[in-house]
mmCIF file of the N, C-alpha and C atoms, coordinates in Angstrom:
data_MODEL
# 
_entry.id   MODEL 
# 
loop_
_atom_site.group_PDB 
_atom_site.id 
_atom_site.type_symbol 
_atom_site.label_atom_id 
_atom_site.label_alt_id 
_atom_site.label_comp_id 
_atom_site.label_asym_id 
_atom_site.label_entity_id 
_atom_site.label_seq_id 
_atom_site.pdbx_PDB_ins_code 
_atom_site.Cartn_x 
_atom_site.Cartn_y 
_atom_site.Cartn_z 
_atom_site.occupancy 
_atom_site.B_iso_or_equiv 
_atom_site.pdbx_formal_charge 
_atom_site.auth_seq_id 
_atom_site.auth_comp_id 
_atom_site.auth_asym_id 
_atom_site.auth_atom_id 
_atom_site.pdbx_PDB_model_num 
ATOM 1   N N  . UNK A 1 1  ? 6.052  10.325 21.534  1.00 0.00 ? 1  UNK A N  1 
ATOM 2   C CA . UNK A 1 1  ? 5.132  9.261  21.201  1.00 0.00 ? 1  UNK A CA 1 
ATOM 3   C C  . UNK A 1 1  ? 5.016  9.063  19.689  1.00 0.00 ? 1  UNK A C  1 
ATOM 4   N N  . UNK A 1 2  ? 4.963  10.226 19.044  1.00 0.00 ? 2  UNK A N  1 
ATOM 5   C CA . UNK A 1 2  ? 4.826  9.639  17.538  1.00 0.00 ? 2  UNK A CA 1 
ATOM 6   C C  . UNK A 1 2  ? 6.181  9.332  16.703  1.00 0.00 ? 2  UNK A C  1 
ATOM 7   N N  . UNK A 1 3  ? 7.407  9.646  16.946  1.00 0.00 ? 3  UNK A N  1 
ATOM 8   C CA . UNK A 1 3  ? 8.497  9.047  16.540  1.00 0.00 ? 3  UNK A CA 1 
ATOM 9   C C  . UNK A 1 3  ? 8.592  7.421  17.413  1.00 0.00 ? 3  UNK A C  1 
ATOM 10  N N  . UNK A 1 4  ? 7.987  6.929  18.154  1.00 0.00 ? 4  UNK A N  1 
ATOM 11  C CA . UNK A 1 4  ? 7.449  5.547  18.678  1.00 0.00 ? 4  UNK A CA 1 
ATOM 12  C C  . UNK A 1 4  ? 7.330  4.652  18.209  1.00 0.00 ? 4  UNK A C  1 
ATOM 13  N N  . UNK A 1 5  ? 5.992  5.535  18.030  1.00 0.00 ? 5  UNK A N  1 
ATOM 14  C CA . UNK A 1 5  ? 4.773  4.733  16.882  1.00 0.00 ? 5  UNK A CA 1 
ATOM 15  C C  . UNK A 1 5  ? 5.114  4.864  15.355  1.00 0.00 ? 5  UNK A C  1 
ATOM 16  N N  . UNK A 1 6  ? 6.032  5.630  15.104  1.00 0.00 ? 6  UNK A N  1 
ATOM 17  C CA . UNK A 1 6  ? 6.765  5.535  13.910  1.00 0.00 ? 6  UNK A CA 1 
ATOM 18  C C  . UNK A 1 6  ? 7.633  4.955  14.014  1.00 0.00 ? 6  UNK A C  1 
ATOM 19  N N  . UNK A 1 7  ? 7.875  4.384  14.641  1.00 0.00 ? 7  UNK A N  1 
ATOM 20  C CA . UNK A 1 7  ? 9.476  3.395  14.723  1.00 0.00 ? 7  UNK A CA 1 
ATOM 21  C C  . UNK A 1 7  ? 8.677  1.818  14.648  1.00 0.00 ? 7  UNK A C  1 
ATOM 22  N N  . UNK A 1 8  ? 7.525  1.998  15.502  1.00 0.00 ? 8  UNK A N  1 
ATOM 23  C CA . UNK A 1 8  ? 7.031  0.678  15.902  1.00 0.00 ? 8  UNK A CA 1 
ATOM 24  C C  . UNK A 1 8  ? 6.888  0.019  14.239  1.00 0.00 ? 8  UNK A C  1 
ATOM 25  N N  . UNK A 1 9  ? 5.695  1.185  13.369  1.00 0.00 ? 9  UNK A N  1 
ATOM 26  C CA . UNK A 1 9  ? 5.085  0.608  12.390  1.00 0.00 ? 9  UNK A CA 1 
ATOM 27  C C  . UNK A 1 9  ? 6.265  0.400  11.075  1.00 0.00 ? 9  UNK A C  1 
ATOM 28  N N  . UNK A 1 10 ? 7.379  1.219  11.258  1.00 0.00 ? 10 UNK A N  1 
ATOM 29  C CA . UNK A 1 10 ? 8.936  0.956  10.182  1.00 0.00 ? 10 UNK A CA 1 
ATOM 30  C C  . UNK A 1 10 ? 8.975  -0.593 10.564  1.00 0.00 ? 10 UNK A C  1 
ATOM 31  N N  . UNK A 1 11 ? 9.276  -1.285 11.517  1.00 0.00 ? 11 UNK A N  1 
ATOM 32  C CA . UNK A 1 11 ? 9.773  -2.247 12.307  1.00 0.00 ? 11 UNK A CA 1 
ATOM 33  C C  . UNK A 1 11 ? 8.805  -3.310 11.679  1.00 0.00 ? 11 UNK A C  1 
ATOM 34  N N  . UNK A 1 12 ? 7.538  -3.132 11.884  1.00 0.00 ? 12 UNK A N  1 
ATOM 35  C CA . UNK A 1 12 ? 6.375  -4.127 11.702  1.00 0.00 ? 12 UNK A CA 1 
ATOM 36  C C  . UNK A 1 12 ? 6.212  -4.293 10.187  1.00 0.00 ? 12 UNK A C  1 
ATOM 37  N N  . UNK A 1 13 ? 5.598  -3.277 9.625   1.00 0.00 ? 13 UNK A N  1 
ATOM 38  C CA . UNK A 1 13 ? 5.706  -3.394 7.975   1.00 0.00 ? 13 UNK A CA 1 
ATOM 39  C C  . UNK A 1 13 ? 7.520  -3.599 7.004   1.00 0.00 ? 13 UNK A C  1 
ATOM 40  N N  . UNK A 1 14 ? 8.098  -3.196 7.711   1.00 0.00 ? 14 UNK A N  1 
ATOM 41  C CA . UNK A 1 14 ? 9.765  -3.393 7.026   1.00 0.00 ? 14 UNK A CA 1 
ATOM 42  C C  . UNK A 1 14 ? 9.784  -1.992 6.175   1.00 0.00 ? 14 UNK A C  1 
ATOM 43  N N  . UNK A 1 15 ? 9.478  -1.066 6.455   1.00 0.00 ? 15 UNK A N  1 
ATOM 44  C CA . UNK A 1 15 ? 9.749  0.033  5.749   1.00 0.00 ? 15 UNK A CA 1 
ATOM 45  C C  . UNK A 1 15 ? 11.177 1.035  5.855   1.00 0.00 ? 15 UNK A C  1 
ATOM 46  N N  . UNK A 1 16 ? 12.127 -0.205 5.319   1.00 0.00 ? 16 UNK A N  1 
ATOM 47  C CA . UNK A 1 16 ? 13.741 0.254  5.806   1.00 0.00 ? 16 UNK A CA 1 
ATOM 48  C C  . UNK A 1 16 ? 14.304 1.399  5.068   1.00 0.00 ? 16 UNK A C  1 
ATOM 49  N N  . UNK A 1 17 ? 13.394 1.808  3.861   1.00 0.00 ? 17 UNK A N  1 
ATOM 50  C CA . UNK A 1 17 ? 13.627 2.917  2.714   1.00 0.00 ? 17 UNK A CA 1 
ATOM 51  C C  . UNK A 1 17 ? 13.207 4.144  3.032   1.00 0.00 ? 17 UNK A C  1 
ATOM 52  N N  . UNK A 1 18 ? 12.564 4.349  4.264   1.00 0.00 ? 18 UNK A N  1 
ATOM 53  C CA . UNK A 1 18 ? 12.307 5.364  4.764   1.00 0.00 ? 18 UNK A CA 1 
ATOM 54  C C  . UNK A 1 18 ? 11.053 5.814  5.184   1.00 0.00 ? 18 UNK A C  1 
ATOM 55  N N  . UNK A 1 19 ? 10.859 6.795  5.615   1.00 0.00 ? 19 UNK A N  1 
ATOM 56  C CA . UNK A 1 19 ? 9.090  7.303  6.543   1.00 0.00 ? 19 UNK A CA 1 
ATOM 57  C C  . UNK A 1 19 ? 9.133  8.518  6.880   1.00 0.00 ? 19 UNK A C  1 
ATOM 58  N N  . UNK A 1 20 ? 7.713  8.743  6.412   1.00 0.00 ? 20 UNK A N  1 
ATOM 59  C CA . UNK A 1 20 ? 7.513  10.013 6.106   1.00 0.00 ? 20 UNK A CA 1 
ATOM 60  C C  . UNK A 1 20 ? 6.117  10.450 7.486   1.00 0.00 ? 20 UNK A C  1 
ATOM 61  N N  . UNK A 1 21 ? 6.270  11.409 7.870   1.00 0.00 ? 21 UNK A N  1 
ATOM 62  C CA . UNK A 1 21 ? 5.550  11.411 9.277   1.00 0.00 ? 21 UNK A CA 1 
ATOM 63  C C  . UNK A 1 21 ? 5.177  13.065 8.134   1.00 0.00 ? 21 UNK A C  1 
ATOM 64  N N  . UNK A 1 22 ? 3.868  13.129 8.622   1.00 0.00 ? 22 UNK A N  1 
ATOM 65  C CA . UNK A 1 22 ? 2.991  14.555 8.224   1.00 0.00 ? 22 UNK A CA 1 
ATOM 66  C C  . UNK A 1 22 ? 1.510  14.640 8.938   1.00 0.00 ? 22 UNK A C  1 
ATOM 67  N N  . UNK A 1 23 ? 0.971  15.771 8.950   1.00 0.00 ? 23 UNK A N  1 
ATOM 68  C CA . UNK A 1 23 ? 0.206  15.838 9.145   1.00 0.00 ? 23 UNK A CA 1 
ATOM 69  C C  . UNK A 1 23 ? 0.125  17.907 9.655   1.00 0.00 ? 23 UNK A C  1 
ATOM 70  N N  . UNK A 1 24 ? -1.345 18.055 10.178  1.00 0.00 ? 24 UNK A N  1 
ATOM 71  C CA . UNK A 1 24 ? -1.239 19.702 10.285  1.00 0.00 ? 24 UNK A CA 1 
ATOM 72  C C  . UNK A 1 24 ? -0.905 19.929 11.738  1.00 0.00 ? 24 UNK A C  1 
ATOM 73  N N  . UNK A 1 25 ? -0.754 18.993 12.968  1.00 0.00 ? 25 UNK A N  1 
ATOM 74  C CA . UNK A 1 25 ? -0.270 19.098 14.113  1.00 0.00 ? 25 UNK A CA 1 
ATOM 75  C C  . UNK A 1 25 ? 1.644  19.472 13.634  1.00 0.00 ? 25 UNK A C  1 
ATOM 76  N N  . UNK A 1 26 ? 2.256  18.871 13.070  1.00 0.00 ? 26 UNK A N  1 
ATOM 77  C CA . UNK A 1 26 ? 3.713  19.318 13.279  1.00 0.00 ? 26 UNK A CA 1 
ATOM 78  C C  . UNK A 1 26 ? 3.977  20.261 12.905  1.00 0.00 ? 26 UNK A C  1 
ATOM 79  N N  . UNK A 1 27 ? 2.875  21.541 12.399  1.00 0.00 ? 27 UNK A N  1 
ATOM 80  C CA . UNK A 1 27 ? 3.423  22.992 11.865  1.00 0.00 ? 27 UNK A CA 1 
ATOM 81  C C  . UNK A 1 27 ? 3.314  23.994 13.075  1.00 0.00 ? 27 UNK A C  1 
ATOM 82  N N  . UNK A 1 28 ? 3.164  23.086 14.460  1.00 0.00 ? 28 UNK A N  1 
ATOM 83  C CA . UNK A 1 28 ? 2.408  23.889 15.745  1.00 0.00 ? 28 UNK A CA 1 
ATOM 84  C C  . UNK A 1 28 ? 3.965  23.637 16.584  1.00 0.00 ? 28 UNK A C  1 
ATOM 85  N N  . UNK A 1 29 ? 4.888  23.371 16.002  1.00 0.00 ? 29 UNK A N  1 
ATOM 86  C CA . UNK A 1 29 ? 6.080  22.647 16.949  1.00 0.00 ? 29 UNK A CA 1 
ATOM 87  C C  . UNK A 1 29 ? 7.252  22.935 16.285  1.00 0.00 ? 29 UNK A C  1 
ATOM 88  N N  . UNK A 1 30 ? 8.295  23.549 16.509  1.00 0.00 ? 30 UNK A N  1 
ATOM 89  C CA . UNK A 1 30 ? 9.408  24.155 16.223  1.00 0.00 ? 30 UNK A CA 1 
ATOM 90  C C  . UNK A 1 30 ? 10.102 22.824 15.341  1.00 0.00 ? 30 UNK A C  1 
ATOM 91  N N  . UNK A 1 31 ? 10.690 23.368 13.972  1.00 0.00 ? 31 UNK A N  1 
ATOM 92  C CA . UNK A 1 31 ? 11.160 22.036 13.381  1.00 0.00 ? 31 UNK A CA 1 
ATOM 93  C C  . UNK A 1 31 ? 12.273 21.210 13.956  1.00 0.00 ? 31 UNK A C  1 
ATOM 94  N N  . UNK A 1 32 ? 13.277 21.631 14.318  1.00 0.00 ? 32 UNK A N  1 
ATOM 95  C CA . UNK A 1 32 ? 14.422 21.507 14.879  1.00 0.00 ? 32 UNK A CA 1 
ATOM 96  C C  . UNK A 1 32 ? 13.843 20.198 16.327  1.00 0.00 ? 32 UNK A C  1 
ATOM 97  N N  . UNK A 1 33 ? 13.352 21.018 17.100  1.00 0.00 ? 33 UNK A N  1 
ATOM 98  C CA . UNK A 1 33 ? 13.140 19.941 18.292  1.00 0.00 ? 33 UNK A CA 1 
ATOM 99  C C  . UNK A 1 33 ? 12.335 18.840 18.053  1.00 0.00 ? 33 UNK A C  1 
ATOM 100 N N  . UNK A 1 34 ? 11.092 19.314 16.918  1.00 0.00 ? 34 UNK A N  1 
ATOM 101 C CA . UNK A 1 34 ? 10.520 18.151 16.171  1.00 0.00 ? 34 UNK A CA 1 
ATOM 102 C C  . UNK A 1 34 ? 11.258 17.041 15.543  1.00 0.00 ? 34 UNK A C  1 
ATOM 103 N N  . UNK A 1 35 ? 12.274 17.464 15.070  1.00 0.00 ? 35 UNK A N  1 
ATOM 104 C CA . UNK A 1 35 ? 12.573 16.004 14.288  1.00 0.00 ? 35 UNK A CA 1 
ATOM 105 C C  . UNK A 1 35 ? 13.450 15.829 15.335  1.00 0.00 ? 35 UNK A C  1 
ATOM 106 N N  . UNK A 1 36 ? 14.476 16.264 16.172  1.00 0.00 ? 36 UNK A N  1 
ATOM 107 C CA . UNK A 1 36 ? 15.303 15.823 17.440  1.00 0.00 ? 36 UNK A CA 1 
ATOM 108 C C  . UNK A 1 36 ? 14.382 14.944 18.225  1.00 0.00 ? 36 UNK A C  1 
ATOM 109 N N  . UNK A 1 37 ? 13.529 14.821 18.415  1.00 0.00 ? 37 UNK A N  1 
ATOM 110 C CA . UNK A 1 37 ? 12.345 14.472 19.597  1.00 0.00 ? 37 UNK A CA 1 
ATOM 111 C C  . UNK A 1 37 ? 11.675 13.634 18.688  1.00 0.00 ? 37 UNK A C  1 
ATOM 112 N N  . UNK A 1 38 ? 11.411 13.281 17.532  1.00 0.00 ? 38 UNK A N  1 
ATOM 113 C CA . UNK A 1 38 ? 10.931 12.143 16.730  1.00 0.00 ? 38 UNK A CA 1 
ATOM 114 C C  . UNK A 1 38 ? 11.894 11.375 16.314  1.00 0.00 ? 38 UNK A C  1 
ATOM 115 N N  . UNK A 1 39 ? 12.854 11.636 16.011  1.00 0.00 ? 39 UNK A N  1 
ATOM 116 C CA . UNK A 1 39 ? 13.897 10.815 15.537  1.00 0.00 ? 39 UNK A CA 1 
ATOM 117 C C  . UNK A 1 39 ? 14.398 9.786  17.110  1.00 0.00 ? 39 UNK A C  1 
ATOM 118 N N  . UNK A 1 40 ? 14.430 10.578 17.977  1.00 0.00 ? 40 UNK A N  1 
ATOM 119 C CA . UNK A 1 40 ? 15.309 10.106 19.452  1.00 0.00 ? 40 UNK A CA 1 
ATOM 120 C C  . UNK A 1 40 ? 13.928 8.660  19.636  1.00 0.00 ? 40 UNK A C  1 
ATOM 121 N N  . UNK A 1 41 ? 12.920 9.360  19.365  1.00 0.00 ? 41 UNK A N  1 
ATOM 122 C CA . UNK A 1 41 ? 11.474 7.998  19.550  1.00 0.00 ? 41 UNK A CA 1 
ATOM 123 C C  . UNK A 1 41 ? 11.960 7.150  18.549  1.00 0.00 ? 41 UNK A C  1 
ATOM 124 N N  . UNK A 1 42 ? 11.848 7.404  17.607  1.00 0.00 ? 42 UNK A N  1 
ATOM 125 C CA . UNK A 1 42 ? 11.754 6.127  16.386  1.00 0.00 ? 42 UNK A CA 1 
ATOM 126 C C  . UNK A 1 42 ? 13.161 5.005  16.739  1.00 0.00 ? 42 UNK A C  1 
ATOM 127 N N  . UNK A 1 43 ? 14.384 5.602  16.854  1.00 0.00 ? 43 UNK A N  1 
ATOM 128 C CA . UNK A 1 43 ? 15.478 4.720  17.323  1.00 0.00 ? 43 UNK A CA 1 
ATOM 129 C C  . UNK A 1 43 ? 15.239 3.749  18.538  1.00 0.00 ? 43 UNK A C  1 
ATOM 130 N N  . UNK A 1 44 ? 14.777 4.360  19.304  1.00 0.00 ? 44 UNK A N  1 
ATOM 131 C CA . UNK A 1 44 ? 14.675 3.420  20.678  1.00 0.00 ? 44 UNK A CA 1 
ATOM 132 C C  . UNK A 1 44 ? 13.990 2.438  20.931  1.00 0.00 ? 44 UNK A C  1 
ATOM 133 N N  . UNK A 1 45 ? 14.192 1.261  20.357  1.00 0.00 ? 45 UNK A N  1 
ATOM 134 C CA . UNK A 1 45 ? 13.896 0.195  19.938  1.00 0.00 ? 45 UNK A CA 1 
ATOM 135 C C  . UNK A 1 45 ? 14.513 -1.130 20.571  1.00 0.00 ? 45 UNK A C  1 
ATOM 136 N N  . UNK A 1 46 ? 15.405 -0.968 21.558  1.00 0.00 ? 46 UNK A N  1 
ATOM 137 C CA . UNK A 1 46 ? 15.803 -1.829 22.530  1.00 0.00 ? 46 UNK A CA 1 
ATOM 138 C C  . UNK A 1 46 ? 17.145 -2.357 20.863  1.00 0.00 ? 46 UNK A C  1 
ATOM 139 N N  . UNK A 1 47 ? 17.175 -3.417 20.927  1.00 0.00 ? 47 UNK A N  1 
ATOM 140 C CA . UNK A 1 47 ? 17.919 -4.513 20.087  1.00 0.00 ? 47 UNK A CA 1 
ATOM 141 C C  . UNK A 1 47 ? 18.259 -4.255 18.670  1.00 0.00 ? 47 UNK A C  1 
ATOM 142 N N  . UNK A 1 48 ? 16.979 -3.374 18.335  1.00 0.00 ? 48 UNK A N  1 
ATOM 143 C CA . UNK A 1 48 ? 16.713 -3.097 16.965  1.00 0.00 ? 48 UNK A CA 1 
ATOM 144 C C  . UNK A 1 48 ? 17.277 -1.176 16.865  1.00 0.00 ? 48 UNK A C  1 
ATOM 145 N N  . UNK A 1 49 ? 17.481 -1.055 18.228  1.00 0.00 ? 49 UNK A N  1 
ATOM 146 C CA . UNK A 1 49 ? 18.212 0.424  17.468  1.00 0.00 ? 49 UNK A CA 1 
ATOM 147 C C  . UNK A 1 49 ? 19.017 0.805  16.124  1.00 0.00 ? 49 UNK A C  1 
ATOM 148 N N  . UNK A 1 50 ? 20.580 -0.198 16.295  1.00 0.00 ? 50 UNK A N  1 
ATOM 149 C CA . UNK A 1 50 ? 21.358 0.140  15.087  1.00 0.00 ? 50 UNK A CA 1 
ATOM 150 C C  . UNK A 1 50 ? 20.745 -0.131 13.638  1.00 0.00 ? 50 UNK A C  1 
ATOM 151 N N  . UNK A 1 51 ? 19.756 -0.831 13.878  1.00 0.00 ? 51 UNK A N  1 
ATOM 152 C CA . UNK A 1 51 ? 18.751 -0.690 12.103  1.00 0.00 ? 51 UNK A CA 1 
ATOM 153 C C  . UNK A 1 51 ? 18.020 -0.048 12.136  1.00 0.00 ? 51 UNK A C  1 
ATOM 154 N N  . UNK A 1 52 ? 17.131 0.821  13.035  1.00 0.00 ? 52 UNK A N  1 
ATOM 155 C CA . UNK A 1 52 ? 16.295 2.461  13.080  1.00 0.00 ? 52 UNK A CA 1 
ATOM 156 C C  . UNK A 1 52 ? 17.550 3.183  12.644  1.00 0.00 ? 52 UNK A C  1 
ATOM 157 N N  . UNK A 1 53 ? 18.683 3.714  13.058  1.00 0.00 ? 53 UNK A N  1 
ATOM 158 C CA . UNK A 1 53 ? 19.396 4.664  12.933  1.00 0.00 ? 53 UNK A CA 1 
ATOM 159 C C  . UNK A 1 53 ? 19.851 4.591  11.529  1.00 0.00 ? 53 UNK A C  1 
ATOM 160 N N  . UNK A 1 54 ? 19.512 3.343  10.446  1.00 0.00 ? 54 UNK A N  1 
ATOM 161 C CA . UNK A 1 54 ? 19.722 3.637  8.953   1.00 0.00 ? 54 UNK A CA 1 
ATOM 162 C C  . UNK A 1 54 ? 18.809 4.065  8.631   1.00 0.00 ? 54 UNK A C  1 
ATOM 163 N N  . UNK A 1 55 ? 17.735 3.854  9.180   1.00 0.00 ? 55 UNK A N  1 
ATOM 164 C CA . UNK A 1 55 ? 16.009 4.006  8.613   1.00 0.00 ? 55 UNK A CA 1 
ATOM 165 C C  . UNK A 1 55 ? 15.570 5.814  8.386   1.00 0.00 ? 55 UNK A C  1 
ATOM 166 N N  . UNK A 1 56 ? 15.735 6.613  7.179   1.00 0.00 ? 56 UNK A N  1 
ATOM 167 C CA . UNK A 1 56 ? 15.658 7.995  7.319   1.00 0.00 ? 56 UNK A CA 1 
ATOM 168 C C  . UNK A 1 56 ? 13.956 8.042  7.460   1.00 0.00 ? 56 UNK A C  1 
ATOM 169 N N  . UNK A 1 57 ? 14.022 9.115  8.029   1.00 0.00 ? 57 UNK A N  1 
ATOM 170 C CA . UNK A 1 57 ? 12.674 10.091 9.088   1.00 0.00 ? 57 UNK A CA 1 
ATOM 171 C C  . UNK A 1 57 ? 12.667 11.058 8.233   1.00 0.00 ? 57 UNK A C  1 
ATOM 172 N N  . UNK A 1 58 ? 11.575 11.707 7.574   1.00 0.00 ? 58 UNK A N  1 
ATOM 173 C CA . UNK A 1 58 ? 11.102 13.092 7.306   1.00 0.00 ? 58 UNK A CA 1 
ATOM 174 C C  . UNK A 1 58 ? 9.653  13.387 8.042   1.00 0.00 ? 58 UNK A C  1 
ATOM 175 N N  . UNK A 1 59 ? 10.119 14.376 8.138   1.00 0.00 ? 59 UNK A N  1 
ATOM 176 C CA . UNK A 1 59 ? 8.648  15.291 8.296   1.00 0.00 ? 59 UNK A CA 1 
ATOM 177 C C  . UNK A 1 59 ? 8.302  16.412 7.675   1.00 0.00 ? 59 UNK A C  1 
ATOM 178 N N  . UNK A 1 60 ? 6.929  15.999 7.508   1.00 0.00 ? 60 UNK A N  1 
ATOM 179 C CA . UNK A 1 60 ? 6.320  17.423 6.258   1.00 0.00 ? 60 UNK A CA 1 
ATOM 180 C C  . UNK A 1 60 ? 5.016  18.208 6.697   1.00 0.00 ? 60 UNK A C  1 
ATOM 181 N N  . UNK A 1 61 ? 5.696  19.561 7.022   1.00 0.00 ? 61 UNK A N  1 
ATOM 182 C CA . UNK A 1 61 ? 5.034  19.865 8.165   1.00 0.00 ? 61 UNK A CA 1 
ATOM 183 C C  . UNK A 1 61 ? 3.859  21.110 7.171   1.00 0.00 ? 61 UNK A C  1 
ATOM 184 N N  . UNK A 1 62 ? 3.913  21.042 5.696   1.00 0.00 ? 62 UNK A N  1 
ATOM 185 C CA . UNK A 1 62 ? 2.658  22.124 5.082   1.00 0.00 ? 62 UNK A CA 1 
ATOM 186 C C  . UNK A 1 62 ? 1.159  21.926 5.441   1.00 0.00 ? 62 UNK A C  1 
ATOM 187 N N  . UNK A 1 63 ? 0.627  22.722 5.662   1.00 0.00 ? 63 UNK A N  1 
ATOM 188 C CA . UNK A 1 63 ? -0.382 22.625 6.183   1.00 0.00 ? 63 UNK A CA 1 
ATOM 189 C C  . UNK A 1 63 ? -1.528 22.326 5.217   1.00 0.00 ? 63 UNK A C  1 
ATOM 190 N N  . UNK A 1 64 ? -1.272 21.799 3.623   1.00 0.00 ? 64 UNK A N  1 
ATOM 191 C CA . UNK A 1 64 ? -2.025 21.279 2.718   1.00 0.00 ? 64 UNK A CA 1 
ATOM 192 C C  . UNK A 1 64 ? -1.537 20.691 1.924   1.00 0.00 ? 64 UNK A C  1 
ATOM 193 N N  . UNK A 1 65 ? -0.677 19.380 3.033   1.00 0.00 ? 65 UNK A N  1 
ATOM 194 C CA . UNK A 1 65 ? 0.410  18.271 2.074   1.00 0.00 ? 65 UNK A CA 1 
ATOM 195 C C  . UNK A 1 65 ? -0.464 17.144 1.434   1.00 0.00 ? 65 UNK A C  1 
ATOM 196 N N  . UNK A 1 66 ? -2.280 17.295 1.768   1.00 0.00 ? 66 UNK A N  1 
ATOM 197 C CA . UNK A 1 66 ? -2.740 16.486 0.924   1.00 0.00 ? 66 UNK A CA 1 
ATOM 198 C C  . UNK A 1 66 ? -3.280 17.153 -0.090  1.00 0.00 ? 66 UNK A C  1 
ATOM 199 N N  . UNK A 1 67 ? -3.484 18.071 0.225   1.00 0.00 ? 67 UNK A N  1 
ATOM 200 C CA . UNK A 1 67 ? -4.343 18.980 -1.623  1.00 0.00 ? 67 UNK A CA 1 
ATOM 201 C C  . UNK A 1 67 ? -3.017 18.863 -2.183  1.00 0.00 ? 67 UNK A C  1 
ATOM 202 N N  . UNK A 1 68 ? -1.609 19.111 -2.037  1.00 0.00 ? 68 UNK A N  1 
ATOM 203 C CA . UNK A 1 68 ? -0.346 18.448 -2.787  1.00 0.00 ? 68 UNK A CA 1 
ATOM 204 C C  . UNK A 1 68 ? -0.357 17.261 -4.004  1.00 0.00 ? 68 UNK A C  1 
ATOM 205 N N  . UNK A 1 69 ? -0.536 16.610 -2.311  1.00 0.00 ? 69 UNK A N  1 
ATOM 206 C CA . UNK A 1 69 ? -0.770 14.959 -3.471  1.00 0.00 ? 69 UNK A CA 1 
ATOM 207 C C  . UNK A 1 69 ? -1.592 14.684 -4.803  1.00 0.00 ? 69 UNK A C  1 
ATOM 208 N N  . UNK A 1 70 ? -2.794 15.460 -3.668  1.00 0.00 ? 70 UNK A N  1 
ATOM 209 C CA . UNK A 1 70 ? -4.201 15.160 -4.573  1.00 0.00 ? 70 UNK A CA 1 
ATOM 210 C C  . UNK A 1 70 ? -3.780 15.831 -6.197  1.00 0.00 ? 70 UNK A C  1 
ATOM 211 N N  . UNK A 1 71 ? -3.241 17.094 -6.289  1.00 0.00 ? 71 UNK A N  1 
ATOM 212 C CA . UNK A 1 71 ? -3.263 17.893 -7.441  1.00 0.00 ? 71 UNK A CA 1 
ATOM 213 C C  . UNK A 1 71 ? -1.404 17.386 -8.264  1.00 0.00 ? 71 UNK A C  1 
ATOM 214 N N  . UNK A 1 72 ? -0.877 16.674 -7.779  1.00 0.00 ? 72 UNK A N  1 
ATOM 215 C CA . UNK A 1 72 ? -0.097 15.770 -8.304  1.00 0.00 ? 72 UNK A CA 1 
ATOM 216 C C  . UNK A 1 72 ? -0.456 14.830 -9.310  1.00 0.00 ? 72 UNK A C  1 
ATOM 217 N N  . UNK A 1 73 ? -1.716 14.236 -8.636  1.00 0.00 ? 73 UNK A N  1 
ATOM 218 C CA . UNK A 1 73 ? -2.176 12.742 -9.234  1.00 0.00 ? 73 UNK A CA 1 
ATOM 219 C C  . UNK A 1 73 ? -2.964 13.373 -10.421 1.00 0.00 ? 73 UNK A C  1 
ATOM 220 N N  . UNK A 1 74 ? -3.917 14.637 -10.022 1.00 0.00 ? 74 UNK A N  1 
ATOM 221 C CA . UNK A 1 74 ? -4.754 14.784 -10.649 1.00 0.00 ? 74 UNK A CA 1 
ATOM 222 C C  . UNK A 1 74 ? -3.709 15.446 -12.395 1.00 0.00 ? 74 UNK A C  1 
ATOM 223 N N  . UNK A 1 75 ? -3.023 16.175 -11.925 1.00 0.00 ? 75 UNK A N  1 
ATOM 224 C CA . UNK A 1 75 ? -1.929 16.555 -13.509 1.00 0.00 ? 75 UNK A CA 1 
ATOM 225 C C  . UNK A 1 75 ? -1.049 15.495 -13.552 1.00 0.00 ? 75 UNK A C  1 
ATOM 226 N N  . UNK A 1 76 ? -1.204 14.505 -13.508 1.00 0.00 ? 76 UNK A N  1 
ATOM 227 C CA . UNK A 1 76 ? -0.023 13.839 -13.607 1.00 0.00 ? 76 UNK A CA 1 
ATOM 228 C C  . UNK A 1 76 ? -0.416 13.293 -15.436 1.00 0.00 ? 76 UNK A C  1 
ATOM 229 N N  . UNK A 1 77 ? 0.594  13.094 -16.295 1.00 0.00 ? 77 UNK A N  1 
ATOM 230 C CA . UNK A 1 77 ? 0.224  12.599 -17.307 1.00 0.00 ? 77 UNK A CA 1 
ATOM 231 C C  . UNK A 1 77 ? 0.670  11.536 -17.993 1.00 0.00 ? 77 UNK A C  1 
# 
């Protein structure tokens, strides 16, 4: 379901440069079958498959990929 709904919202917004799927649920799920099993969702798109299959998928599975960001922005100079 969420390589889906990640395919759906690539498709809708035009985000052909890529997508980034995170959150603290994907550190509960083996990486390997995770992105096999999100990636296989995001393609299946009826018509629109062969332009998902350019579209790269990451997943970032740290369990404090927003205190990341946050302390990015905050030193950034």
């Amino acid at each position: 379901m969420l390589g889906s709904f990640a395919g759906d919202l690539a498709l809708t917004l035009g985000a052909w440069q890529g997508v980034l799927i995170s959150g603290a649920m994907l550190q509960h799920f083996d990486r390997p079958t995770l992105e096999r099993r999100v990636r296989s969702g995001f393609e299946y798109k009826g018509r629109f498959t062969p332009a998902m299959r350019a579209v790269p998928v990451e997943t970032i599975s740290h369990p404090h990929v927003e205190l990341l960001g946050a302390a990015r922005l905050l030193f950034k100079s």
